[in-house]
C-alpha positions in Angstrom: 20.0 -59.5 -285.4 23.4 -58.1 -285.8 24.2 -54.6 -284.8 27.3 -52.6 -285.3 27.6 -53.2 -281.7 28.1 -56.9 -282.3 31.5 -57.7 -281.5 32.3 -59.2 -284.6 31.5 -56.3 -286.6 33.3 -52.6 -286.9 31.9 -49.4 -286.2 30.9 -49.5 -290.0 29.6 -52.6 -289.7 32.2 -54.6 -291.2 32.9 -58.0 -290.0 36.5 -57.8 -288.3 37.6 -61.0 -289.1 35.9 -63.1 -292.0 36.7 -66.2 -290.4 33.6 -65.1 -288.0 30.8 -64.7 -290.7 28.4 -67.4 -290.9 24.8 -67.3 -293.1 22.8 -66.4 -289.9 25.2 -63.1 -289.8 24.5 -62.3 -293.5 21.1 -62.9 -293.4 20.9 -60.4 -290.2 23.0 -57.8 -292.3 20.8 -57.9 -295.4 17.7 -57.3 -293.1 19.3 -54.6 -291.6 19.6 -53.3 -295.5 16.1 -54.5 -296.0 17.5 -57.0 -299.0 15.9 -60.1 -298.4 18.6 -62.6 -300.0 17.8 -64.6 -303.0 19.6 -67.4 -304.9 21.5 -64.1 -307.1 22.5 -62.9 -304.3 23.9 -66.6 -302.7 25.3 -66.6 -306.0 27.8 -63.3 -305.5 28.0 -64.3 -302.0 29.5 -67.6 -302.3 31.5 -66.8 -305.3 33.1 -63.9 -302.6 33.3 -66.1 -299.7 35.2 -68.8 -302.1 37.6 -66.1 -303.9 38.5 -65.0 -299.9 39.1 -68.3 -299.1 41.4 -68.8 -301.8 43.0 -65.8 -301.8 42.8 -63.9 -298.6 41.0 -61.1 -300.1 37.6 -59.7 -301.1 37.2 -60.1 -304.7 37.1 -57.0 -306.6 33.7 -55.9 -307.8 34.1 -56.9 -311.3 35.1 -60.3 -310.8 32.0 -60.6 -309.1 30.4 -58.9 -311.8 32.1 -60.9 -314.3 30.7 -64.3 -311.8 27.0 -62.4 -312.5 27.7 -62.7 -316.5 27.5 -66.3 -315.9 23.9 -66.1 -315.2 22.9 -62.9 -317.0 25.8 -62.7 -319.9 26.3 -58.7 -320.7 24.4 -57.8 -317.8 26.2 -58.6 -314.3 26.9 -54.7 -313.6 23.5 -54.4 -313.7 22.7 -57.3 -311.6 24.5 -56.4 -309.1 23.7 -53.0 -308.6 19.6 -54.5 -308.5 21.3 -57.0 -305.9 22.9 -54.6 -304.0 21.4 -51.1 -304.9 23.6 -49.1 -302.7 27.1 -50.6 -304.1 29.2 -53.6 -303.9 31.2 -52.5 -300.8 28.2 -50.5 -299.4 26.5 -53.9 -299.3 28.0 -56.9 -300.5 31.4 -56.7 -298.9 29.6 -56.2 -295.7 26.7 -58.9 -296.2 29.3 -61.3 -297.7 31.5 -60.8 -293.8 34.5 -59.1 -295.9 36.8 -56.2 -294.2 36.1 -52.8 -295.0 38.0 -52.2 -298.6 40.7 -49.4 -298.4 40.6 -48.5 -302.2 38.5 -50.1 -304.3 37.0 -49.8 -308.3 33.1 -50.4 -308.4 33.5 -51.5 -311.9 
């Protein structure tokens, strides 16, 4: 299980580089939350890891929420916040293997 003295992550618990994040590291992070990850949250998840990949950042919260409306149409802020009770950086960013945002709008 990871631990925030795992070499890939910060002293927050943020992955260093994204690059190293793999589904056996998110799956570890959400335990350590206590989510246990269903296909929603896979949903958000890939939808951040494919917007990093794209464009070298984490995608802000409500483009992920706007992804959510896909499946739940009006409802993706509050999907995600039952996804990922404790906030979309708090959790997501860091389950998803993103850096630690600087500034950031929840939505």
């Amino acid at each position: 299980m990871a631990t925030v003295n795992d070499p890939r992550l910060d002293g927050e618990g943020y992955v260093v580089e994204p690059e190293q994040w793999d589904e056996a590291l998110a799956h570890a992070l959400a335990s350590a939350q206590h989510i246990d990850l269903g296909d929603d949250h896979w949903f958000v998840i890939r939808f951040m890891r494919d917007y990093y990949q794209e464009h070298q950042v984490c995608a802000d919260a409500r483009h992920a929420m706007k992804h959510l409306e896909q499946r739940y149409p009006g409802q993706g802020r509050k999907r995600m916040f039952e996804l990922f009770p404790y906030g979309y950086v708090a959790q997501a960013c860091r389950i998803a293997g993103m850096k630690r945002p600087r500034a950031w709008s929840t939505g």
